[in-house]
C-alpha positions in Angstrom: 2.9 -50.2 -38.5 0.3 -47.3 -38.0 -0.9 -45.7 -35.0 -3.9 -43.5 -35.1 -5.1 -41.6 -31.5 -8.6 -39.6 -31.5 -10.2 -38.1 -28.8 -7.5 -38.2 -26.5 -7.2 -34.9 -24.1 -5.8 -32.1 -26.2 -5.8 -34.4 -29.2 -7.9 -34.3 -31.5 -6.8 -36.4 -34.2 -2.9 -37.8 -34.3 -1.5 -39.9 -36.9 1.9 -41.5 -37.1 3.4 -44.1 -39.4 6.2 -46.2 -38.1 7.4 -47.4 -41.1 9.5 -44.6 -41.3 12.9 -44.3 -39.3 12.5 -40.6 -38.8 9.4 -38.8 -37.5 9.5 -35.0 -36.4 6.3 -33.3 -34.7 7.0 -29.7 -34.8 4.1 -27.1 -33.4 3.4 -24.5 -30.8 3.5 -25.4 -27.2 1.5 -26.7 -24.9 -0.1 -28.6 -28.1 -0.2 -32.1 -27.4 2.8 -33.5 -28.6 4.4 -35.1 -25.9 0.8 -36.4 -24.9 0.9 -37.7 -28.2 4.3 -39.7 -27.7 3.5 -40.4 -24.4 0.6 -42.7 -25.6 2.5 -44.5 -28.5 4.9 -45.2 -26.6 2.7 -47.1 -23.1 0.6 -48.9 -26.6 4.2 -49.8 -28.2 5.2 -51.0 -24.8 2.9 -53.3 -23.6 2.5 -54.7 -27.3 6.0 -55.6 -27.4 5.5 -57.5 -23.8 2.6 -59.2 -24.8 4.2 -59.9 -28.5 7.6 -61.7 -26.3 4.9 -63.9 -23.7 2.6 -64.7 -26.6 5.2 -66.0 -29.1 8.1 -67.5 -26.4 5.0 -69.2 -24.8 3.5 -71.2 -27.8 1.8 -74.0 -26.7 -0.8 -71.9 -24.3 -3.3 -69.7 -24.7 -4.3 -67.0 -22.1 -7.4 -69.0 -21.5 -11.2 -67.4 -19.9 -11.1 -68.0 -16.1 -14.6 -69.4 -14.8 -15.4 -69.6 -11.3 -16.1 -73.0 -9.8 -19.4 -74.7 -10.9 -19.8 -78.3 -10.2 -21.6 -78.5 -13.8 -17.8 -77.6 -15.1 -19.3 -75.3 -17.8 -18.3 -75.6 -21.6 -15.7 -73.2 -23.1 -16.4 -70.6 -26.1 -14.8 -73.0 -28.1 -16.5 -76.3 -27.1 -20.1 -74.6 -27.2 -19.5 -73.9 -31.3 -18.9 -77.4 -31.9 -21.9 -78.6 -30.0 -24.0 -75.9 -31.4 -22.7 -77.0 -35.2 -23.1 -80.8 -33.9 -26.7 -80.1 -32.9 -28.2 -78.0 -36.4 -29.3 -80.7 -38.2 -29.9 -78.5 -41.5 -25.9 -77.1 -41.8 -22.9 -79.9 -42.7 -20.4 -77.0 -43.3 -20.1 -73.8 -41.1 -17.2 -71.2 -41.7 -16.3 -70.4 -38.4 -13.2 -67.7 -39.0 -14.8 -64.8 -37.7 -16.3 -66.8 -34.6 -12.1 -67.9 -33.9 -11.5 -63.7 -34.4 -13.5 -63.3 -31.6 -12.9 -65.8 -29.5 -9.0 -64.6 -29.6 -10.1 -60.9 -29.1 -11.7 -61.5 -25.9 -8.7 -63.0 -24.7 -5.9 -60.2 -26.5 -8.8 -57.8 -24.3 -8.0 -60.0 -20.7 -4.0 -60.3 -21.5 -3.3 -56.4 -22.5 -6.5 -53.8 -21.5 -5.3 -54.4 -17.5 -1.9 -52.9 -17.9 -2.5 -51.0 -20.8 -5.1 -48.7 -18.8 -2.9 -48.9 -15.7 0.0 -47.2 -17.5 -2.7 -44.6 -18.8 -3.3 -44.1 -15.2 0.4 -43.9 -14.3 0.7 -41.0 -16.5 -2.4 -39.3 -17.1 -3.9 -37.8 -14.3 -7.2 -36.6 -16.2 -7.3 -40.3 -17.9 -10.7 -40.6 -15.8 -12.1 -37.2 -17.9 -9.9 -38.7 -21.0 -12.4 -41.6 -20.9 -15.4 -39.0 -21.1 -14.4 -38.4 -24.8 -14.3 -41.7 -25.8 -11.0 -42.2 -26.7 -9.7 -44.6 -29.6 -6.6 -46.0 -30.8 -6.2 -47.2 -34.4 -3.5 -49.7 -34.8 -2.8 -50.8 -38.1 0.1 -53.6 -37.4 -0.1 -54.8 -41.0 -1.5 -55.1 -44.3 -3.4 -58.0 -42.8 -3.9 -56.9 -38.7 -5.8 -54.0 -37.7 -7.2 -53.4 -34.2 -9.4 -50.5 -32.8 -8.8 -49.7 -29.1 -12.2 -48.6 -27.3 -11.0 -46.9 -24.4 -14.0 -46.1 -22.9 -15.3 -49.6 -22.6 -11.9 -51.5 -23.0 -13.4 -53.3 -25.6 -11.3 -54.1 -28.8 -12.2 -55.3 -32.4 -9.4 -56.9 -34.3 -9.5 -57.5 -37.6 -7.0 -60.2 -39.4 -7.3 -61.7 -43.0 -6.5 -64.9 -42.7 -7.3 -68.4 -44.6 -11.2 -69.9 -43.7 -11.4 -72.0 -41.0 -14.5 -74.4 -41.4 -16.5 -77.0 -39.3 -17.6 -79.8 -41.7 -19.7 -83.0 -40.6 -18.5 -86.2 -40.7 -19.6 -89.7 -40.0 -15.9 -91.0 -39.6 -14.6 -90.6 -35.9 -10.7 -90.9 -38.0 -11.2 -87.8 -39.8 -9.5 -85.0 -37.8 -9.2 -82.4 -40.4 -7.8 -81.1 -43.3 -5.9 -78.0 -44.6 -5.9 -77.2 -48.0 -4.5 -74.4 -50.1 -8.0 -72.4 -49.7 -8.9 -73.2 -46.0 -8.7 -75.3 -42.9 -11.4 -77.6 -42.2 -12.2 -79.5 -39.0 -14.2 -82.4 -38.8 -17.0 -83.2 -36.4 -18.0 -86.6 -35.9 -21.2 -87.1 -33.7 -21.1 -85.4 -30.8 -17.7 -85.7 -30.0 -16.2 -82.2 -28.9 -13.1 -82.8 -27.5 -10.7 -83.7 -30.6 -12.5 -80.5 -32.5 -12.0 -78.5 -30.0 -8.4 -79.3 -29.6 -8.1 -78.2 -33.6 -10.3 -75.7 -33.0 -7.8 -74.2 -30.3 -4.9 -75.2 -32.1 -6.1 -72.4 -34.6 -6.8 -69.8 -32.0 -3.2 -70.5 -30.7 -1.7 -70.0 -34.2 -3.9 -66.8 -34.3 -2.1 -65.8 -31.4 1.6 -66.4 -32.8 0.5 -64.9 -35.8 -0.3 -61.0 -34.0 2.5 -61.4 -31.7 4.6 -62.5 -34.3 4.0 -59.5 -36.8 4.5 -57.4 -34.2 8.1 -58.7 -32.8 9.0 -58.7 -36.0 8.7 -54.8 -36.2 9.6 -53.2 -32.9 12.2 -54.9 -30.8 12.4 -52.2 -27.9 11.4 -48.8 -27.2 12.4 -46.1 -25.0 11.4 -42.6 -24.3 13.7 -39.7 -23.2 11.7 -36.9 -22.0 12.3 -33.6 -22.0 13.9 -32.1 -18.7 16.2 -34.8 -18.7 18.7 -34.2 -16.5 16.7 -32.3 -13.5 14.6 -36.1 -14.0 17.8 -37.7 -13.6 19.2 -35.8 -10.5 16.2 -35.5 -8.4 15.2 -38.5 -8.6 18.6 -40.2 -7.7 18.4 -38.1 -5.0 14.4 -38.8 -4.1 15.4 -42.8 -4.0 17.5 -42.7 -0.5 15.1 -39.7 0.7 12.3 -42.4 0.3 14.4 -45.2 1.8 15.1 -43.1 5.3 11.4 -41.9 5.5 10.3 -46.2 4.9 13.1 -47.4 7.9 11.8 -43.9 10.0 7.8 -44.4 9.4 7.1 -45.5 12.8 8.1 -42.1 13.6 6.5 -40.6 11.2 3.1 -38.1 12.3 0.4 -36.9 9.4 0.1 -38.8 6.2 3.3 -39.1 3.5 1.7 -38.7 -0.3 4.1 -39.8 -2.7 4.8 -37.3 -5.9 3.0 -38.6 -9.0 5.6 -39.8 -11.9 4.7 -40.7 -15.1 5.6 -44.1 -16.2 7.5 -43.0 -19.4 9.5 -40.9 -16.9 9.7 -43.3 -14.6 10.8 -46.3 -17.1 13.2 -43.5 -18.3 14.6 -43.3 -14.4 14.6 -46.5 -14.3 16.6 -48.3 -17.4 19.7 -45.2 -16.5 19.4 -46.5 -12.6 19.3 -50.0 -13.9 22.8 -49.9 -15.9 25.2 -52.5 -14.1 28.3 -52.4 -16.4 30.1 -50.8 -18.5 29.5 -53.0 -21.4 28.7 -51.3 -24.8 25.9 -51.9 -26.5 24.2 -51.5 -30.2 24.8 -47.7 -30.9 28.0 -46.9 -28.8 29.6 -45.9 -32.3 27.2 -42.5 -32.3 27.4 -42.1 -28.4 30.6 -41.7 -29.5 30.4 -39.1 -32.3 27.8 -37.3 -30.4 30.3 -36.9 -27.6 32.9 -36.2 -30.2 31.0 -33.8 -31.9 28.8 -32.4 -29.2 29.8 -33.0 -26.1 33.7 -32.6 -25.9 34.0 -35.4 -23.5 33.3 -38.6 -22.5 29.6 -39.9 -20.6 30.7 -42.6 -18.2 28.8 -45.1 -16.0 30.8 -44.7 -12.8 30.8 -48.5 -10.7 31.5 -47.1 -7.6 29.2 -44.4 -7.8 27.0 -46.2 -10.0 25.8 -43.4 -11.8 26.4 -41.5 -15.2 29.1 -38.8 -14.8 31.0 -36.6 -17.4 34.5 -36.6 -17.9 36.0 -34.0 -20.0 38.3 -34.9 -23.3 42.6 -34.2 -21.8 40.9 -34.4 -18.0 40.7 -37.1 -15.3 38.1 -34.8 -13.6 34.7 -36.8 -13.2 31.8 -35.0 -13.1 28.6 -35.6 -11.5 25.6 -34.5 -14.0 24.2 -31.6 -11.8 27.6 -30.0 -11.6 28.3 -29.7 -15.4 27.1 -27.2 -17.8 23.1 -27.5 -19.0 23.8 -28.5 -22.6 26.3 -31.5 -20.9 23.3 -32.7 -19.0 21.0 -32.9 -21.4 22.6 -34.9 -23.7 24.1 -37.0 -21.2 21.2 -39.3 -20.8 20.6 -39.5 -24.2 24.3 -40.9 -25.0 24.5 -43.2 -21.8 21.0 -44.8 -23.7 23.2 -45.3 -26.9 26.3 -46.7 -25.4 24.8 -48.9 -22.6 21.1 -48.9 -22.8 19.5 -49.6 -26.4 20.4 -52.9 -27.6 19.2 -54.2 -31.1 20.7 -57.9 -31.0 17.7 -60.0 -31.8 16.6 -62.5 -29.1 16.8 -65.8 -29.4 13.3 -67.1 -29.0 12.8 -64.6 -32.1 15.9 -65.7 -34.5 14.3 -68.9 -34.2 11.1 -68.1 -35.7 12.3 -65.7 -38.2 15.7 -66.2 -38.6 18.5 -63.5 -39.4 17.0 -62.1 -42.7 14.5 -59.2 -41.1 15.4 -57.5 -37.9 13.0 -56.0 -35.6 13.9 -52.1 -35.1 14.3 -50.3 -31.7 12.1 -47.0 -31.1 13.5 -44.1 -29.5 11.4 -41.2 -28.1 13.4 -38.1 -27.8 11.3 -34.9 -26.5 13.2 -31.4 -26.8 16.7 -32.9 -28.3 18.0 -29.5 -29.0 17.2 -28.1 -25.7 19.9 -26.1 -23.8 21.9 -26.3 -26.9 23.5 -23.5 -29.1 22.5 -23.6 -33.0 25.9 -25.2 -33.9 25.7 -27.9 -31.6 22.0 -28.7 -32.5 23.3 -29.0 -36.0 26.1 -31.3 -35.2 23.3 -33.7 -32.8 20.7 -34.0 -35.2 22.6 -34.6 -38.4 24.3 -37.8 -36.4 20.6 -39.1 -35.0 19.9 -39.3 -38.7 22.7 -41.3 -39.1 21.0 -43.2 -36.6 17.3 -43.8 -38.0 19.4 -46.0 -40.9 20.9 -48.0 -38.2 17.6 -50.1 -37.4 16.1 -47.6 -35.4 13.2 -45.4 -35.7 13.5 -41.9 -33.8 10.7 -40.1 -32.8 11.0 -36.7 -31.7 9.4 -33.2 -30.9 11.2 -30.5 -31.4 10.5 -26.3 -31.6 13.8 -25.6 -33.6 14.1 -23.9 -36.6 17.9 -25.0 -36.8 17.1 -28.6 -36.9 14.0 -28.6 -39.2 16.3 -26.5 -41.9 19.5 -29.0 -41.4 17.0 -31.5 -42.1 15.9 -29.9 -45.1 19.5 -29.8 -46.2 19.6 -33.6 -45.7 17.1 -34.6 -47.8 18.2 -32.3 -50.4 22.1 -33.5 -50.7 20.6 -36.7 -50.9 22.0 -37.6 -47.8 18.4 -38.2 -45.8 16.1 -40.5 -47.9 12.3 -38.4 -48.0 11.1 -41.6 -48.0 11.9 -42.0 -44.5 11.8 -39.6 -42.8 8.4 -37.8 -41.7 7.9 -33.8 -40.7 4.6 -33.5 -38.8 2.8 -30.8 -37.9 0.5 -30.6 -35.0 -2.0 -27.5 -34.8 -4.8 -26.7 -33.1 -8.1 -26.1 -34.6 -11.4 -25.7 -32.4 -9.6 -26.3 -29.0 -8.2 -29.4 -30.4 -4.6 -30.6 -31.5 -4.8 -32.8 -35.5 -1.3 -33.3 -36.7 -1.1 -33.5 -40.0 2.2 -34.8 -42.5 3.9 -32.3 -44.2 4.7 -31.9 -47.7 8.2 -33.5 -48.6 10.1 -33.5 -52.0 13.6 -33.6 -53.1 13.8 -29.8 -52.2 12.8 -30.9 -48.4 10.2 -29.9 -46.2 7.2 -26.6 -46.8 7.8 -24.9 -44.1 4.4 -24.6 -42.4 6.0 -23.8 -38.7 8.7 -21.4 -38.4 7.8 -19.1 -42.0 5.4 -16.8 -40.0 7.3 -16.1 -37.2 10.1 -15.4 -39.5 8.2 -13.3 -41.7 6.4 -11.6 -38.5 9.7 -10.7 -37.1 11.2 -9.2 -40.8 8.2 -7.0 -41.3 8.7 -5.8 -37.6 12.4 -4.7 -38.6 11.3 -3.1 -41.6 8.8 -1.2 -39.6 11.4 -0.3 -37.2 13.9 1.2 -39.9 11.3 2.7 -41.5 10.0 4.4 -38.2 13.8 5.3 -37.4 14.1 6.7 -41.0 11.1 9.4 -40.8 12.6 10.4 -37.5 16.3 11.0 -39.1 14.9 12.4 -41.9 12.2 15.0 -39.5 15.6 15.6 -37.5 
């Protein structure tokens, strides 16, 4: 899977390819590249929702909605028959790309409504946004590509898929037929109704088939943004804040506005609120090495509090997240995700249709991960998350540290971090405008196209220094 954004805000052009495990965007601030995950991730989101209700439900399509007519008028799909029935020069009409569109229009009514309501969620200039015309390129396969017109919530979907024919027939028993080079459905007369079951039959299978290639891909995803732990304590404490101003409203004088909260931030709130056991989950084995290796301690979901709370190795003291040390609760969240959060067990529903052999991988959208940590411990953290991108999971993250982009490096060259999967992007800014662009990767690892002038910048400053403090020594 591909994901292509142009013409989005700061972004200029953004380009990243989920069919690696690991993706890096390194780049200055205030660049775009949490816009840029932001975006993936509300697209990956509400594809993998409508992936589940399109496959799970597979004998209905999300059919057009007319208003009440007492002429009861024809469907898309019942007017191409009669039209075919009624040209008396054409007995065979390939109708593939008429079935493409016909499915398009409904993909546009099942996922445009809430896909531009989560832009609105989180974007507050998603009304200028639109000014720029906006596109999303989605590349889902080989076979399934779809561009996403913002603007006019339009979308053009493009599938390669065996020919679907009408043909003419004078037999009312002939239904159809499907060979080895395409599908062909009979018309007899002008009777619509058993075409134009088939017909629908198709679109339905059309249906399974881009929902299908999709949950097989991306099981889950999840975003952890930056400033995780302020996120986490304010807003447990924002909840009961909100719940005595609701029971007290009648008491209440001037108007309340409510704080704007991205979704991502809020979904993020939201799955560490939701947590009602202790149960481990998929990746509890490298919430445990990161609290080995990082953390010194144990991240615990407290029942009677129910909240996450730190509890240091030889201690019994439990601590609450806004009472421990910075680095503590930042990474807090991140573990409590791994141990009872992320799950990769494949569904039922999904087993069935494509049994144990391929299994869908979780995304995980991490901004900042080294943020309030020393060198050392950003080491330790980033050489067990890529541990973690072989485990069926694909991390995503932003990062401005030097530390992790050389460890990284290091990685790939012991052989020890495939370059095959993982992928160092860069994100600059040309003209007012954010491209990202994929760096160059061999066995040696990664050019360094980031950190190499600030380094340099900062040795010829030094030299200049010395050399300053030298004449003066020497004048002396």
């Amino acid at each position: 899977m591909r994901i292509k954004i142009r013409n989005w805000g700061p972004l200029k052009e953004v380009d990243y390819d989920l069919s690696k495990n690991l993706i890096v965007t390194y780049g200055d601030n205030n660049i775009g590249k949490s816009y840029a995950m932001q975006v993936i991730y509300l697209l990956l989101k509400h594809l993998i929702s409508y992936a589940k209700r399109s496959v799970q439900v597979s004998r209905s399509l999300y059919y057009f909605d007319y208003e009440d007519d007492p002429q009861k008028p024809l469907t898309p799909i019942e007017m191409l028959v009669v039209a075919f029935s009624r040209e008396e020069s054409r007995d065979v009409l390939d109708i593939s790309e008429e079935l493409i569109e016909i499915y398009t229009e409904l993909l546009e009514r099942a996922i445009y409504p809430r896909l531009v309501n989560s832009f609105q969620n989180t974007f507050g200039t998603y009304s200028q946004i639109l000014f720029e015309k906006p596109e999303i390129r989605l590349e889902v396969s080989e076979s399934i590509h779809c561009i996403f017109d913002l603007e006019h919530e339009k979308l053009t979907l493009r599938m390669k898929r065996k020919p679907t024919r009408l043909r003419k027939t004078i037999s009312e028993f002939h239904k159809s037929r499907n060979g080895k080079e395409q599908l062909d459905i009979y018309v007899c007369q002008n009777h619509v109704s058993t075409p134009a079951n088939l017909i629908e039959e198709e679109i339905l299978k059309i249906q399974r088939e881009f929902g299908l290639e999709i949950a097989k891909q991306v099981k889950a995803v999840y975003f952890l943004p930056a400033s995780r732990s302020g996120i986490y304590t304010g807003m447990s404490s924002f909840g009961p804040i909100l719940a005595q101003l609701s029971q007290n409203r009648a008491y209440i004088r001037g108007p309340i506005q409510i704080p704007s909260i991205s979704e991502p931030i809020s979904d993020y709130y939201m799955q560490l609120s939701d947590i009602r056991s202790d149960t481990r989950r998929s990746f509890s084995e490298w919430a445990e090495k990161i609290e080995a290796n990082v953390l010194k301690g144990n991240v615990i979901y407290d029942k009677k509090s129910k909240s996450i709370v730190y509890q240091p190795f030889g201690s019994n003291l439990r601590m609450e997240m806004g009472d421990t040390s910075s680095m503590v609760s930042e990474i807090s969240p991140i573990t409590a995700f791994l141990k009872y959060i992320v799950n990769t067990d494949m569904p039922y529903w999904l087993r069935r249709q494509i049994g144990d052999a391929e299994k869908p991988k979780v995304v995980l959208f991490i901004e900042e991960p080294e943020a309030h940590l020393h060198p050392q411990n950003q080491i330790a953290l980033i050489k067990i998350f890529a541990e973690l991108s072989k485990q069926n999971a694909i991390m995503i993250m932003a990062s401005h540290s030097n530390y992790i982009f050389n460890q990284l490096n290091n990685l790939v060259l012991e052989q020890k971090l495939d370059k095959e999967s993982y992928s160092p992007i860069i994100m600059q800014k040309k003209r007012n405008k954010s491209r990202s662009s994929y760096m160059h990767i061999d066995e040696l690892g990664v050019d360094d196209e980031n950190f190499a002038d600030v380094s340099e910048q900062l040795f010829m400053e030094r030299e200049e220094i010395l050399c300053k403090l030298s004449q003066e020594m020497g004048e002396q």
